[in-house]
The first five atom37 places (N, CA, C, CB, O) and aatype in JSON, in Angstrom:
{
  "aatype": [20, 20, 20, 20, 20, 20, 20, 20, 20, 20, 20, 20, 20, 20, 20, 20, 20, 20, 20, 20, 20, 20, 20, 20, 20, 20, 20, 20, 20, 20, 20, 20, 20, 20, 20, 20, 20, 20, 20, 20, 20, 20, 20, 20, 20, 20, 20, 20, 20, 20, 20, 20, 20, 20, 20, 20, 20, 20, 20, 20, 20, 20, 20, 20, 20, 20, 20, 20, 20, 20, 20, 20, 20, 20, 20, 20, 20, 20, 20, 20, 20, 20, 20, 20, 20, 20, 20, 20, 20, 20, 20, 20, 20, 20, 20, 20, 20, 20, 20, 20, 20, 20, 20, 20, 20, 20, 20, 20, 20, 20, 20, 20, 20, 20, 20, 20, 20, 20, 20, 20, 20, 20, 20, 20, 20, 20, 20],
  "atom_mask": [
    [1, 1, 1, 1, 1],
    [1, 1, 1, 1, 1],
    [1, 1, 1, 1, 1],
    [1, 1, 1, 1, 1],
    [1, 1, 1, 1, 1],
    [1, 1, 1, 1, 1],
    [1, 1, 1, 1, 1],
    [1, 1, 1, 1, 1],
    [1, 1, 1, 1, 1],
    [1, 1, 1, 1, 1],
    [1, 1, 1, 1, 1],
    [1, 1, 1, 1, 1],
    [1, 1, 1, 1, 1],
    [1, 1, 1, 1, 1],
    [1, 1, 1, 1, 1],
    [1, 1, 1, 1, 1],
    [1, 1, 1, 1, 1],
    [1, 1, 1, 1, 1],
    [1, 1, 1, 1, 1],
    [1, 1, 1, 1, 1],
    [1, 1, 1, 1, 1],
    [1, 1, 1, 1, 1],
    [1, 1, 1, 1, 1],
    [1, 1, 1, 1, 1],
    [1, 1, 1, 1, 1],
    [1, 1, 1, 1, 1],
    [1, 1, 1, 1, 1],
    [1, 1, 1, 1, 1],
    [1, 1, 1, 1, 1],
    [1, 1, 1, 1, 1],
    [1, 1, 1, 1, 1],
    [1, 1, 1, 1, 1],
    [1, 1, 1, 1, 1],
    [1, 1, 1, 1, 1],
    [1, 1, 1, 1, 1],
    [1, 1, 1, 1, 1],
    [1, 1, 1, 1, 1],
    [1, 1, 1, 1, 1],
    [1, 1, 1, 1, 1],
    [1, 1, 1, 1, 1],
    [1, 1, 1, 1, 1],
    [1, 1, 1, 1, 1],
    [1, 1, 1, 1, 1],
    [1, 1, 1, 1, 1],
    [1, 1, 1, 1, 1],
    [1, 1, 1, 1, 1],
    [1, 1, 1, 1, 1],
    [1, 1, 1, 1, 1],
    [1, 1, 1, 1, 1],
    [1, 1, 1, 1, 1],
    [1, 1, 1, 1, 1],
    [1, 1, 1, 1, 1],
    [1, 1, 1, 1, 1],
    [1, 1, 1, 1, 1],
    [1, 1, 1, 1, 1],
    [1, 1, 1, 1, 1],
    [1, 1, 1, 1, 1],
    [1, 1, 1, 1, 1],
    [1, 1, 1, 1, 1],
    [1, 1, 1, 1, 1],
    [1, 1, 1, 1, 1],
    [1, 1, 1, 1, 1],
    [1, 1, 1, 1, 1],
    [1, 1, 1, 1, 1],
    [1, 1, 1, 1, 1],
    [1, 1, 1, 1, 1],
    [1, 1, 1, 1, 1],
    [1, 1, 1, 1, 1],
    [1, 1, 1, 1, 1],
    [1, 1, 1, 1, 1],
    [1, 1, 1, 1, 1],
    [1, 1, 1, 1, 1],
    [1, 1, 1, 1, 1],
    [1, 1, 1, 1, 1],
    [1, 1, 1, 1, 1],
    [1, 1, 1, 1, 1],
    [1, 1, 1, 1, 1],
    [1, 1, 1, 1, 1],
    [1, 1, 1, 1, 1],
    [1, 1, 1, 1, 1],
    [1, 1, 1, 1, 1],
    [1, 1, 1, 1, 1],
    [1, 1, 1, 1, 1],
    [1, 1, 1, 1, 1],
    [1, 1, 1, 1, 1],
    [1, 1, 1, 1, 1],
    [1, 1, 1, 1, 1],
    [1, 1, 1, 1, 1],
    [1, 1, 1, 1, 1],
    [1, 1, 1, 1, 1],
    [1, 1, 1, 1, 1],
    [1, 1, 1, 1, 1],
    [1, 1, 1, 1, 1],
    [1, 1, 1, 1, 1],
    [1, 1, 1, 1, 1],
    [1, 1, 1, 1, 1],
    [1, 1, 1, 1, 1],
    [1, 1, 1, 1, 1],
    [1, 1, 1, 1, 1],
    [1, 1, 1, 1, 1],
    [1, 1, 1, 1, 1],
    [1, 1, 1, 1, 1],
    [1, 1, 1, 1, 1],
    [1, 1, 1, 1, 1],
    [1, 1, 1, 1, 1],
    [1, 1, 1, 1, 1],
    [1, 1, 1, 1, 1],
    [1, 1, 1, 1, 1],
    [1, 1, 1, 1, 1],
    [1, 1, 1, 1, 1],
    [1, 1, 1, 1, 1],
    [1, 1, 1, 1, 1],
    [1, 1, 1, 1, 1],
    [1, 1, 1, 1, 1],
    [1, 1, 1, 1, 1],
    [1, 1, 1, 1, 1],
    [1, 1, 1, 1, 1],
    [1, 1, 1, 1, 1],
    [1, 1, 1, 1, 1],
    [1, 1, 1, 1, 1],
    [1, 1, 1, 1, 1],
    [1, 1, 1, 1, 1],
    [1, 1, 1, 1, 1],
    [1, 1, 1, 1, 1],
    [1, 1, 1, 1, 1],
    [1, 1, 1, 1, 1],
    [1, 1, 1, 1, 1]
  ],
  "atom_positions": [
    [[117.91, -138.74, 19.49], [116.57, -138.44, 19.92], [116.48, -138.47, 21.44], [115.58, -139.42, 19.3], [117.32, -138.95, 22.2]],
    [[115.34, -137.9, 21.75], [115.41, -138.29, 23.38], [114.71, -138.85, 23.84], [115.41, -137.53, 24.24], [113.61, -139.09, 23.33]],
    [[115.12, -139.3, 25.08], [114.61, -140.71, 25.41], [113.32, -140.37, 26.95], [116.34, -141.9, 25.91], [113.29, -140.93, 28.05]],
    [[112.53, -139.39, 26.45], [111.89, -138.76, 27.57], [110.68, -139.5, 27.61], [111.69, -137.23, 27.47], [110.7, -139.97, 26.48]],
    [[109.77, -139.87, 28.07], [108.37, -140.21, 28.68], [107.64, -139.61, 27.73], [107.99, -139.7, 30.17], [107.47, -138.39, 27.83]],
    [[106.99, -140.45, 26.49], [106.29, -139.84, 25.58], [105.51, -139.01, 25.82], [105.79, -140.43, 25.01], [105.47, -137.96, 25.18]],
    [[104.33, -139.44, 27.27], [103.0, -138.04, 27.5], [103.79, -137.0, 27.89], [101.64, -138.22, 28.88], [103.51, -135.84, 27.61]],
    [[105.09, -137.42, 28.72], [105.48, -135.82, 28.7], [106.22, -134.85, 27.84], [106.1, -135.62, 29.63], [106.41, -133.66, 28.1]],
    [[106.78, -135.77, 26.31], [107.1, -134.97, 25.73], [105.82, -134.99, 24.68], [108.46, -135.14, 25.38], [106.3, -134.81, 23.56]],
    [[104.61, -135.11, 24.6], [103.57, -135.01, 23.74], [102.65, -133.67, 24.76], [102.75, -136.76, 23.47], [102.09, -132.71, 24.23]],
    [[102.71, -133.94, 26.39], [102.55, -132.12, 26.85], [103.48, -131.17, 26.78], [102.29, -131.84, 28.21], [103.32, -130.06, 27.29]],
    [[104.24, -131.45, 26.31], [105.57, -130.24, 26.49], [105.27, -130.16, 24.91], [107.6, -130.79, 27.18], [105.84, -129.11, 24.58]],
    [[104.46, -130.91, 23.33], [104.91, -130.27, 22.38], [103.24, -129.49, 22.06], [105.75, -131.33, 21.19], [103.01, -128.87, 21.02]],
    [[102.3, -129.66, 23.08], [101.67, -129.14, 23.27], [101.25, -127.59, 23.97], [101.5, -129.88, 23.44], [100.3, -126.8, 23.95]],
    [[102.55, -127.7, 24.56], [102.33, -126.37, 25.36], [103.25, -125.28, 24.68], [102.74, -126.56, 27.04], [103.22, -124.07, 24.89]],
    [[104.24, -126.11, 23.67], [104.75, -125.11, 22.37], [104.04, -124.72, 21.52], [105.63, -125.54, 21.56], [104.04, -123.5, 21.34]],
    [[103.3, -125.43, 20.8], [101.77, -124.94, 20.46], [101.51, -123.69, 20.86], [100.68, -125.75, 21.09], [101.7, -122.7, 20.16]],
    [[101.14, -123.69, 21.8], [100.11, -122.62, 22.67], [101.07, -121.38, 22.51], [99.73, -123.09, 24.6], [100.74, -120.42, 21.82]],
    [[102.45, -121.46, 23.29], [103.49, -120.74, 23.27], [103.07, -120.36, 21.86], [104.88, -121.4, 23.61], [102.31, -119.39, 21.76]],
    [[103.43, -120.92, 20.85], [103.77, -120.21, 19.39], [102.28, -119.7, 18.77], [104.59, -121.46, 18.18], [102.17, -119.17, 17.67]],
    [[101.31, -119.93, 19.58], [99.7, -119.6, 18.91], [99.54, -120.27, 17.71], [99.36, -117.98, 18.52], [99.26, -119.74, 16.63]],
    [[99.79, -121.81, 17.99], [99.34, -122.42, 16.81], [97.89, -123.08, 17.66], [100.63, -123.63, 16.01], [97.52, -122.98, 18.83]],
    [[97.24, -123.84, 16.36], [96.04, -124.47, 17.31], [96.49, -126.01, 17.64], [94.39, -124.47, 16.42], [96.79, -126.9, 16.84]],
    [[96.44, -126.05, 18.82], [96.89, -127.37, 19.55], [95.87, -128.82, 18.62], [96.37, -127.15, 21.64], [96.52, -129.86, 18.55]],
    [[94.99, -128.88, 18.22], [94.51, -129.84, 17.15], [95.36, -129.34, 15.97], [92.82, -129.79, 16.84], [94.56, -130.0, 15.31]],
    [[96.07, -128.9, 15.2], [96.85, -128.76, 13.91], [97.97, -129.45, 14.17], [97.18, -127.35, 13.45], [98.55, -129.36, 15.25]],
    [[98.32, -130.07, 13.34], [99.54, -131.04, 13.44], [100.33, -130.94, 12.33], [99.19, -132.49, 13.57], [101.39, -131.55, 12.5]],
    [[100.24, -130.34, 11.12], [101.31, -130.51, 9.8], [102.4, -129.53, 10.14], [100.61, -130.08, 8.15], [102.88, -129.07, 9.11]],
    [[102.97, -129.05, 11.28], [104.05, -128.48, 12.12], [104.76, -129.63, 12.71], [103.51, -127.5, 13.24], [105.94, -129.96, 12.74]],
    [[103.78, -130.08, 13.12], [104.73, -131.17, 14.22], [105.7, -132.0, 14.34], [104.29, -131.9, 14.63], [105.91, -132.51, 15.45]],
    [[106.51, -132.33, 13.21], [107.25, -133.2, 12.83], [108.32, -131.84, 13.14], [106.95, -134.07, 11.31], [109.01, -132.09, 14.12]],
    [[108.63, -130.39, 12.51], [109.15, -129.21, 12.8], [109.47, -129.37, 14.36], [108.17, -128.03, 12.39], [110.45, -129.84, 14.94]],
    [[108.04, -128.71, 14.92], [108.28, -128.78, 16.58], [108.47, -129.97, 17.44], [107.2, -128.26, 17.2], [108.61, -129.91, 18.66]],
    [[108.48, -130.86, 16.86], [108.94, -131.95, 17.37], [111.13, -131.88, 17.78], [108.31, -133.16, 16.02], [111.92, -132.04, 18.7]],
    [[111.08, -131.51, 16.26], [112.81, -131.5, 16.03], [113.22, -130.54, 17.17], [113.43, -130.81, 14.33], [114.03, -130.88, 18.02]],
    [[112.5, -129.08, 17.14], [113.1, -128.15, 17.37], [113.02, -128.48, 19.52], [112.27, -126.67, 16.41], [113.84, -128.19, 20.38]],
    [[111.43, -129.28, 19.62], [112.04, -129.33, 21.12], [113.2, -130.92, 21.28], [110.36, -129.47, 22.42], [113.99, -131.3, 22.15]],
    [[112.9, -131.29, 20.36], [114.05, -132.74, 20.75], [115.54, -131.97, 20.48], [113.84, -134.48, 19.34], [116.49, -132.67, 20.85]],
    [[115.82, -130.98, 20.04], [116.91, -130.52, 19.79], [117.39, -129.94, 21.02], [116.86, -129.73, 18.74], [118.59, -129.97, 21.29]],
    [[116.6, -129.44, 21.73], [116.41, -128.42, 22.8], [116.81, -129.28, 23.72], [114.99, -127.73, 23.06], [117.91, -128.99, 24.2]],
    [[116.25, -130.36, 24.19], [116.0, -131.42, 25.19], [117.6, -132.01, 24.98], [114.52, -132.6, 24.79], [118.29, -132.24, 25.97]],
    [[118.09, -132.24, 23.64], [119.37, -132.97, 23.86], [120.68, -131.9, 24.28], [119.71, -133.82, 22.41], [121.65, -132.21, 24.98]],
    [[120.4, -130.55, 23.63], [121.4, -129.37, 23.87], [121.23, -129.39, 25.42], [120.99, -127.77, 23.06], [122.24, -129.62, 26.08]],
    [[120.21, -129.21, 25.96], [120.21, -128.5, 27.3], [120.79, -129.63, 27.92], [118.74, -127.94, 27.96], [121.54, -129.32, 28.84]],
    [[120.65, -131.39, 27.63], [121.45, -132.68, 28.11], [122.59, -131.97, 28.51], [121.79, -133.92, 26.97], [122.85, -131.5, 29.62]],
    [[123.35, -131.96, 27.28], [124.9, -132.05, 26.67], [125.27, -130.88, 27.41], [125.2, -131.93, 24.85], [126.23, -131.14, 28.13]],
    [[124.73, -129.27, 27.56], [125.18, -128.31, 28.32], [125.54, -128.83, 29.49], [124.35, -127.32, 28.45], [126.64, -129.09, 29.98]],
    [[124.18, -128.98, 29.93], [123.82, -129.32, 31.77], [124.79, -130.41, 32.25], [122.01, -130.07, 32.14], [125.24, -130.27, 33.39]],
    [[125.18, -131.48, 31.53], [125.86, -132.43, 31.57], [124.87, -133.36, 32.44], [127.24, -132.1, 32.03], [125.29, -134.04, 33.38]],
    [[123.57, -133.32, 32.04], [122.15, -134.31, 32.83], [121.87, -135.13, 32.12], [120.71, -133.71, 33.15], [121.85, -134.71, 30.96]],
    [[121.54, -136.51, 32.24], [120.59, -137.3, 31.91], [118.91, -137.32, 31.2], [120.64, -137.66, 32.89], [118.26, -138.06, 30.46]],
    [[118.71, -135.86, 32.01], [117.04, -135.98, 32.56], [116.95, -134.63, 32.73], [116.58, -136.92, 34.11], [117.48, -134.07, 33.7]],
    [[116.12, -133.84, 31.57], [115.17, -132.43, 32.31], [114.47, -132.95, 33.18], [114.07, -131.52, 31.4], [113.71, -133.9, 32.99]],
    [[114.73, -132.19, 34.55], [114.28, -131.37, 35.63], [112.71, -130.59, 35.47], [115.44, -130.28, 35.78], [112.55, -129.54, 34.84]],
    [[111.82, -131.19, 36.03], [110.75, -130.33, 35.82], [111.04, -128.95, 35.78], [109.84, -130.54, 36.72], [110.43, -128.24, 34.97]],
    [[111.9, -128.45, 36.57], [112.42, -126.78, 37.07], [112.66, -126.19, 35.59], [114.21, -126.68, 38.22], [112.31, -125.03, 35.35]],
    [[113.27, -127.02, 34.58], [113.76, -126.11, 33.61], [112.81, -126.49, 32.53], [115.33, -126.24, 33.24], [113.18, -126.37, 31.36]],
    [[111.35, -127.02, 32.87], [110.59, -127.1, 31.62], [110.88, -125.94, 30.63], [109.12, -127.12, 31.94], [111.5, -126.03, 29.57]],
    [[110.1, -124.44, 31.39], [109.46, -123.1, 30.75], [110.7, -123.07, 30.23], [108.81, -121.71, 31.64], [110.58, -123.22, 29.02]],
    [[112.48, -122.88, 30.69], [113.12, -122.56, 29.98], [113.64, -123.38, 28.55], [113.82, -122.26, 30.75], [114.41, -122.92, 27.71]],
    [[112.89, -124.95, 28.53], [113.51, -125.77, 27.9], [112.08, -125.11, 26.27], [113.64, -127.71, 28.86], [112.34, -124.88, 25.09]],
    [[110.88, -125.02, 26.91], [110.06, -124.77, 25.65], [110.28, -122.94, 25.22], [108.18, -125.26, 26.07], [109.87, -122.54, 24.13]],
    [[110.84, -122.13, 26.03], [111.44, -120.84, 25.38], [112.26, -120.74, 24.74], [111.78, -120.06, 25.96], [112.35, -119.73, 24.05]],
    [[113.34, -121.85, 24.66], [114.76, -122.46, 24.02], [114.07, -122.86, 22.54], [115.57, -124.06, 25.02], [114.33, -122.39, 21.43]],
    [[112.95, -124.08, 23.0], [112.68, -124.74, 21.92], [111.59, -123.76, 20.91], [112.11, -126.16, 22.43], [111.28, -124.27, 19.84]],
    [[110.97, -122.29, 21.26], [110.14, -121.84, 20.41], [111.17, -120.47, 20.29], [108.45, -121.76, 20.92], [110.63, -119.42, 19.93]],
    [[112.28, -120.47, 20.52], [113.17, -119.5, 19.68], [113.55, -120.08, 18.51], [114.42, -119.07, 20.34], [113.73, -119.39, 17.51]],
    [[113.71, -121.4, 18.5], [114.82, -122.59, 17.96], [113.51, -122.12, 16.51], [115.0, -124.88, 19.04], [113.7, -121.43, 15.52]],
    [[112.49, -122.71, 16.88], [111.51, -123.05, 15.77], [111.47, -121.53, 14.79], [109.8, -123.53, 16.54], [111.8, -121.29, 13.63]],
    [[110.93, -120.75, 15.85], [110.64, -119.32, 15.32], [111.84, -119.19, 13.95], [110.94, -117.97, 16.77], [111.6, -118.94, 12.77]],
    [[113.42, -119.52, 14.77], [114.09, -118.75, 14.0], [115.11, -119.95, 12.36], [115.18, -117.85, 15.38], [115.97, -119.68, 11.52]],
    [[114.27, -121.26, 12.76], [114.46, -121.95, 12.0], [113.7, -122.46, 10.91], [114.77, -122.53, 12.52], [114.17, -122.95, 9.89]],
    [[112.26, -122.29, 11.25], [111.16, -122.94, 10.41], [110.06, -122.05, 10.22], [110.62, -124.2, 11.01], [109.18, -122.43, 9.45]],
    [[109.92, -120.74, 10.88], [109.25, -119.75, 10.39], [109.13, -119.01, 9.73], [109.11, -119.37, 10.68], [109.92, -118.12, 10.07]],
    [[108.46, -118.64, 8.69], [108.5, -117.7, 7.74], [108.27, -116.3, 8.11], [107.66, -118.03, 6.85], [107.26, -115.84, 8.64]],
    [[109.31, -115.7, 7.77], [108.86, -113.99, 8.01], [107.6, -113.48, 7.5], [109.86, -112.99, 7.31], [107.29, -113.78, 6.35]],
    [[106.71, -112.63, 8.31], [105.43, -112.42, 7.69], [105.59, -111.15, 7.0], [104.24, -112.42, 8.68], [104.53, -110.76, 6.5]],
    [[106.68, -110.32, 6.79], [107.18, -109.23, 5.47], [108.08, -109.79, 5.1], [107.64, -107.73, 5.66], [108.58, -110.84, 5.5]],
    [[108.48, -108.86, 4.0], [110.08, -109.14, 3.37], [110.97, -108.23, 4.51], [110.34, -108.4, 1.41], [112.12, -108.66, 4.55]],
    [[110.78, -107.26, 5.3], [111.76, -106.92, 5.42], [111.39, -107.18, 7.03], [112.17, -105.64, 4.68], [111.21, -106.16, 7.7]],
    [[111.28, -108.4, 7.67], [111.42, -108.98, 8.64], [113.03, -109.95, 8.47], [110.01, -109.71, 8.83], [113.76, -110.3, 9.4]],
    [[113.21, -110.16, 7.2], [114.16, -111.13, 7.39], [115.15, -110.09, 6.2], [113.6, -113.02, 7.0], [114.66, -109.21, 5.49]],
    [[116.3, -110.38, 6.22], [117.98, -109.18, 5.79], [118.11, -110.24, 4.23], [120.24, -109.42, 7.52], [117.85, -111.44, 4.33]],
    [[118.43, -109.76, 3.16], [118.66, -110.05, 2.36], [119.92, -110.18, 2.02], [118.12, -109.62, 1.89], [120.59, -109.15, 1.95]],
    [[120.27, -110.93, 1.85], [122.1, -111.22, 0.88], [122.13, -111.24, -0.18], [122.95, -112.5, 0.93], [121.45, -111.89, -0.98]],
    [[123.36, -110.16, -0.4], [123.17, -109.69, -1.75], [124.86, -109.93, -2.26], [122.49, -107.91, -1.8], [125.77, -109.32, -1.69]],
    [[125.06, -110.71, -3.16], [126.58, -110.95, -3.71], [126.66, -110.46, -5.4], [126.99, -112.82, -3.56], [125.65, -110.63, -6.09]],
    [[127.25, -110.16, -5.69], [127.81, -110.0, -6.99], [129.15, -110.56, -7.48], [127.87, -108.75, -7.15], [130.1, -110.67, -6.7]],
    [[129.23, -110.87, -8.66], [130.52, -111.46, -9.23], [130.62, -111.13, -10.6], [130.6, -112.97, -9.11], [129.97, -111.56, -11.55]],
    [[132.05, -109.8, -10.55], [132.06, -109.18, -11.96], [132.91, -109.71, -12.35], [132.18, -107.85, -12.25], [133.83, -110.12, -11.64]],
    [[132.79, -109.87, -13.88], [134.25, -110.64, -14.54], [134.32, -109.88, -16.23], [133.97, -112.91, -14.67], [133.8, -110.29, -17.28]],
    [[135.14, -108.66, -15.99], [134.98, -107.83, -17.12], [133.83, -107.28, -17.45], [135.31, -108.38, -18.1], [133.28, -107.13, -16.36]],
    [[133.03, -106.82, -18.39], [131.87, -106.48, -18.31], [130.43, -107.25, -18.06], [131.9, -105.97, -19.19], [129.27, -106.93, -18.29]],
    [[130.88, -108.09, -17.65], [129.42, -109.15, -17.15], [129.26, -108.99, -15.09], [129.99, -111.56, -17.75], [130.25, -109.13, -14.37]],
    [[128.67, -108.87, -14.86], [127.81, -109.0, -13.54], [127.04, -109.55, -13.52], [127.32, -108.19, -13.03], [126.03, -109.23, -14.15]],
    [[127.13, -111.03, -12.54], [125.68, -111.48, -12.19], [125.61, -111.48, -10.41], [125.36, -113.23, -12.94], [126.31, -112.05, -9.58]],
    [[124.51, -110.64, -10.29], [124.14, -111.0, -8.68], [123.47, -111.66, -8.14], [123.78, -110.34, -8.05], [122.47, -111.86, -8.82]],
    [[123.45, -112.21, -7.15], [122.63, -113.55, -6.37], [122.28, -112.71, -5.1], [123.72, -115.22, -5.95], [122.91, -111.81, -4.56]],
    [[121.22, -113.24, -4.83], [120.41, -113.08, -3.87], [119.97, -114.24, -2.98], [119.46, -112.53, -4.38], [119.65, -115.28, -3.56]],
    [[119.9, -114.2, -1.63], [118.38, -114.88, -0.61], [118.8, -114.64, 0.37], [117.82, -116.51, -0.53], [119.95, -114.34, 0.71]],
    [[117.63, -114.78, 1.06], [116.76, -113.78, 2.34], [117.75, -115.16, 3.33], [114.12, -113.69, 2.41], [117.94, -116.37, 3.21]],
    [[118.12, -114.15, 4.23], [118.77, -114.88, 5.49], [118.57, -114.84, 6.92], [119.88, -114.64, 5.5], [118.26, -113.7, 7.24]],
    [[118.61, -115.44, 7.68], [117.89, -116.02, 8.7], [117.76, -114.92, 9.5], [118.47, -117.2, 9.35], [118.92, -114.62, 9.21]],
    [[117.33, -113.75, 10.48], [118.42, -113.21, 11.91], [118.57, -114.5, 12.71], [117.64, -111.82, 13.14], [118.09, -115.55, 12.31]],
    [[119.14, -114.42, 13.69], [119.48, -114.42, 15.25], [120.67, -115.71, 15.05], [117.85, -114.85, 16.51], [121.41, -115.66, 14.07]],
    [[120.78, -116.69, 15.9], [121.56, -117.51, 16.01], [121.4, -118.94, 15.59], [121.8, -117.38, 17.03], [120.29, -119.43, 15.42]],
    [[122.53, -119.62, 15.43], [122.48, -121.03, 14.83], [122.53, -121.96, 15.93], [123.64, -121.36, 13.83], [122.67, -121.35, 16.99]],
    [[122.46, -123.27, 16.06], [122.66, -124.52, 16.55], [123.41, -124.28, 17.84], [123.39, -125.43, 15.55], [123.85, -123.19, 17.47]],
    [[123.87, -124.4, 18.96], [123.92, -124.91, 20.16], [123.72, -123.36, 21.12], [125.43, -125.88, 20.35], [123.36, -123.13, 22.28]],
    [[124.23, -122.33, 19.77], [124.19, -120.94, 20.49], [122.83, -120.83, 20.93], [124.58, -119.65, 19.55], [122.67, -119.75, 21.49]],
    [[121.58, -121.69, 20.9], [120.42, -120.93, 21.69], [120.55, -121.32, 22.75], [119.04, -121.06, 21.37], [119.95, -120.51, 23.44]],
    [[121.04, -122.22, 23.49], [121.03, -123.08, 24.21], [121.94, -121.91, 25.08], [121.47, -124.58, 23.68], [121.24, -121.33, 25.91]],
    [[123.41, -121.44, 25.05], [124.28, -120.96, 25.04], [123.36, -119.29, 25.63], [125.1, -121.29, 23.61], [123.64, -118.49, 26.52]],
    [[122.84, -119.31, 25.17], [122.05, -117.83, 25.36], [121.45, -117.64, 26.35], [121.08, -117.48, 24.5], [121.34, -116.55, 26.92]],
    [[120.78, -119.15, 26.84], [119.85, -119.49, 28.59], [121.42, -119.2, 29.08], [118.86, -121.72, 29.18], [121.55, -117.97, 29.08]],
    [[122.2, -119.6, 29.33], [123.4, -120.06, 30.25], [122.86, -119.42, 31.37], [125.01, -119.6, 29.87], [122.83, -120.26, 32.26]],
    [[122.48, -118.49, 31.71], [122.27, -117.38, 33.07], [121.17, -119.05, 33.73], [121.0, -115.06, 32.57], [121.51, -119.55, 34.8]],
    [[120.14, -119.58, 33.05], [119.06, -120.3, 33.89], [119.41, -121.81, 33.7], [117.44, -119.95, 33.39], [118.97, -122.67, 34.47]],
    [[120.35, -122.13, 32.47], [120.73, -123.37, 32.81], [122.37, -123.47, 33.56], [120.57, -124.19, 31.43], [123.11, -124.45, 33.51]],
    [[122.58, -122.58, 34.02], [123.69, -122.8, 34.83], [123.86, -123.19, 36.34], [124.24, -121.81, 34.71], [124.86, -123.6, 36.94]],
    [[122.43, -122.91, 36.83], [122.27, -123.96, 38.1], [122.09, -125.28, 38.2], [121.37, -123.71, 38.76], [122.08, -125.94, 39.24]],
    [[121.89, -125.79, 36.72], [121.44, -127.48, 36.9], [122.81, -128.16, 36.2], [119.68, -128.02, 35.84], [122.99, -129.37, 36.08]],
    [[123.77, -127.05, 35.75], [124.9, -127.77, 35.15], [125.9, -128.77, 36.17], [125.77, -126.61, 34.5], [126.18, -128.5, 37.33]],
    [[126.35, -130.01, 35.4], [127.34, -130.48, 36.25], [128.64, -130.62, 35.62], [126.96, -131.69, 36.79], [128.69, -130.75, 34.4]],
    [[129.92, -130.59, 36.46], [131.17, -130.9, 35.61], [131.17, -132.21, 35.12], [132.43, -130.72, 36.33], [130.49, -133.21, 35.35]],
    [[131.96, -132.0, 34.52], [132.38, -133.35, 34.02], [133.64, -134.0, 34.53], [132.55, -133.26, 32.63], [134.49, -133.15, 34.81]],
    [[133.99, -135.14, 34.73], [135.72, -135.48, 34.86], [136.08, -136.4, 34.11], [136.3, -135.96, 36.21], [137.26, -136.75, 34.08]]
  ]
}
C-alpha cells in the first residue's frame, strides 16, 4: 500500500472521480479506485526508483490511475466495445465452445510502462 498523506491521497481519489465523471459524493467505486490509484502510486515508485510522488507527476500519476480503472473495472457500455474469445474443443463428433468477453488494452506494470516518455525525467538508477 502506500504510504502517502491521507488528504492527499483522499484529493487525488477525488480528482479521479471527476476525471472518470463519476459523482465525487458516490463512493461504492471506491474501494476499485482506491486500488487502481494505490497501484499507480506504487508502479510509478518502483519505475521512478522514488520514495515519494512529486507533485510534478500528479496529472500523470491520476491518467495512469484512470486508464488502470477504465480498463480493469469498467464495464463496456456495448457488447462490441469489448472482443470476445471464442475456443472450441472437438473430440470426434462432439464440439463444445466456450466463450468470454476479454479485456482490450494492457495488463499490470505495462500502464505504467506506457507514461515512460513523462516518467522518465523523475527516474533514478539504481546501484
Amino acid at each position: 500500500m502506500s504510504d502517502m498523506d491521507p488528504k492527499r491521497l483522499e484529493a487525488l481519489l477525488t480528482k479521479l472521480k471527476v476525471l472518470l465523471g463519476l459523482p465525487v459524493t458516490e463512493t461504492d467505486k471506491d474501494v476499485q479506485l482506491s486500488f487502481a490509484l494505490n497501484f499507480t502510486i506504487d508502479g510509478i515508485k518502483n519505475y521512478c526508483n522514488i520514495s515519494d510522488i512529486p507533485e510534478q507527476l500528479e496529472n500523470t500519476m491520476l491518467l495512469i490511475a484512470k486508464d488502470y480503472y477504465l480498463n480493469q473495472f469498467a464495464e463496456p457500455a456495448t457488447a462490441g466495445e469489448a472482443e470476445l474469445n471464442v475456443q472450441s474443443v472437438k473430440r470426434g463428433d462432439v464440439q463444445f465452445n466456450f466463450s468470454a468477453y476479454a479485456k482490450k488494452g494492457v495488463e499490470g506494470t505495462a500502464f505504467i510502462k506506457s507514461y515512460a516518455t513523462q516518467l522518465n525525467a523523475f527516474r533514478r538508477l539504481r546501484w
